[in-house]
Structure formats: C-alpha cells, structure tokens
SEKEKOL-386334 format. One record per residue (C-alpha): residue number from 0; residue in one letter; x, y, z. Coordinates in steps of 0.5 Angstrom, whole numbers, plus 500, padded with zeros to 3 digits. Layout:
<recs>
<NUM, "A", <X, Y, Z>> ...
</recs>
This chain:
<recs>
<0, "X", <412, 667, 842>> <1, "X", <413, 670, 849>> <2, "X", <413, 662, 852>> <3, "X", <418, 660, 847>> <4, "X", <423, 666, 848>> <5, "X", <422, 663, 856>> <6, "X", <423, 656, 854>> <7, "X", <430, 658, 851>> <8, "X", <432, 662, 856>> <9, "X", <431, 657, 862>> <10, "X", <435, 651, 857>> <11, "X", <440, 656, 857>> <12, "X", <440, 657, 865>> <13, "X", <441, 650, 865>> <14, "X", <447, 649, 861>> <15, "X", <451, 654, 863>> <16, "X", <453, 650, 870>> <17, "X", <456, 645, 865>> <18, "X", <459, 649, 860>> <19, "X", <463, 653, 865>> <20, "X", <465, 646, 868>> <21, "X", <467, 644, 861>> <22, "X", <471, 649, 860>> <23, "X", <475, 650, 867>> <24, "X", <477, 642, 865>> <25, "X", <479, 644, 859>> <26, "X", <483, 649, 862>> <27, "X", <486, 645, 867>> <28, "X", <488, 640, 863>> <29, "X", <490, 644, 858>> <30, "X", <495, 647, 864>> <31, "X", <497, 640, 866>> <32, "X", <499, 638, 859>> <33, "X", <504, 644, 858>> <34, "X", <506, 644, 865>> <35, "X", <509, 636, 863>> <36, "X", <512, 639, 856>> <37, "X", <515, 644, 859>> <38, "X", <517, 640, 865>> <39, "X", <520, 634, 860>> <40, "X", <524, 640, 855>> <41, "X", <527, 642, 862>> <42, "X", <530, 635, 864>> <43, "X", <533, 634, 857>> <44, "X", <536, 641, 857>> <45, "X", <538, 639, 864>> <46, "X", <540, 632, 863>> <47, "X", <544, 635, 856>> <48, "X", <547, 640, 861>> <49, "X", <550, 634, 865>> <50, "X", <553, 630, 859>> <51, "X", <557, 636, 856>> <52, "X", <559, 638, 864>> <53, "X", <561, 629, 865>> <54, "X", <565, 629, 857>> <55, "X", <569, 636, 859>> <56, "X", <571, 634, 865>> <57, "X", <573, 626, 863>> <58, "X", <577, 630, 857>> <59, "X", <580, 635, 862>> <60, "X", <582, 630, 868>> <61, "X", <586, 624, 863>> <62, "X", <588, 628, 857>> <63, "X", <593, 623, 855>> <64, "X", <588, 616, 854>> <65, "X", <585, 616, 847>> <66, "X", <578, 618, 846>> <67, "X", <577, 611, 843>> <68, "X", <576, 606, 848>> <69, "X", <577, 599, 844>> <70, "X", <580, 601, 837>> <71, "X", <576, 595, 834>> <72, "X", <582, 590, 837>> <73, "X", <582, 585, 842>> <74, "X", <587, 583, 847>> <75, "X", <588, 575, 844>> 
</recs>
C-alpha cells in the first residue's frame, strides 16, 4: 500500500509543472481575447462617435441643401 500511495504522489509531481503551465496559457489567452473584444467594442463606439460628430456638423454648416442628395431624378 505504502508503494502505491508513493507512486501516486510522484505522478502528481510530474504533472502539476504542466497543469500549472496549462493554466497560465489559459489564462493569457483568456486575457487576450477579452482585451480584443474590448478593443474592438471601443473602436465601434469610437467610430459611432465620429459619424454623429461628421452628420452634426454637415447638418450645422450648409443648412439650406436637402438632406436627400438625388431625389430619384436624373439631370437629362
């Protein structure tokens, strides 16, 4: 009994360097994709940002030309 409870202990052994390494990947791979969903949630508020600020001020500089460019007609 004595040389099974030994034998366990040194599988143990072995395995805990690659458990531990298993779970410093999973966590740095857990870190960058989070980092990338954050990233890319702050470029589409950014850029969401961006277009209202471009309508706003195409709004306020030329308020007499129609919002439509082409109202379906074309010049012939």
């Amino acid at each position: 009994m004595g040389d099974l409870l030994h034998e366990g202990w040194m599988i143990l052994a072995a395995l805990i360097p690659s458990i531990g390494l298993l779970f410093l990947f999973w966590v740095i791979l857990k870190n960058f994709v989070e980092g990338d969903r954050r990233e890319r949630a702050a470029i589409r508020r950014w850029e969401a940002e961006q277009d209202l600020e471009a309508r706003k001020s195409a709004s306020s500089t030329d308020p007499d030309t129609p919002h439509s460019e082409n109202s379906g007609s074309s010049p012939s």
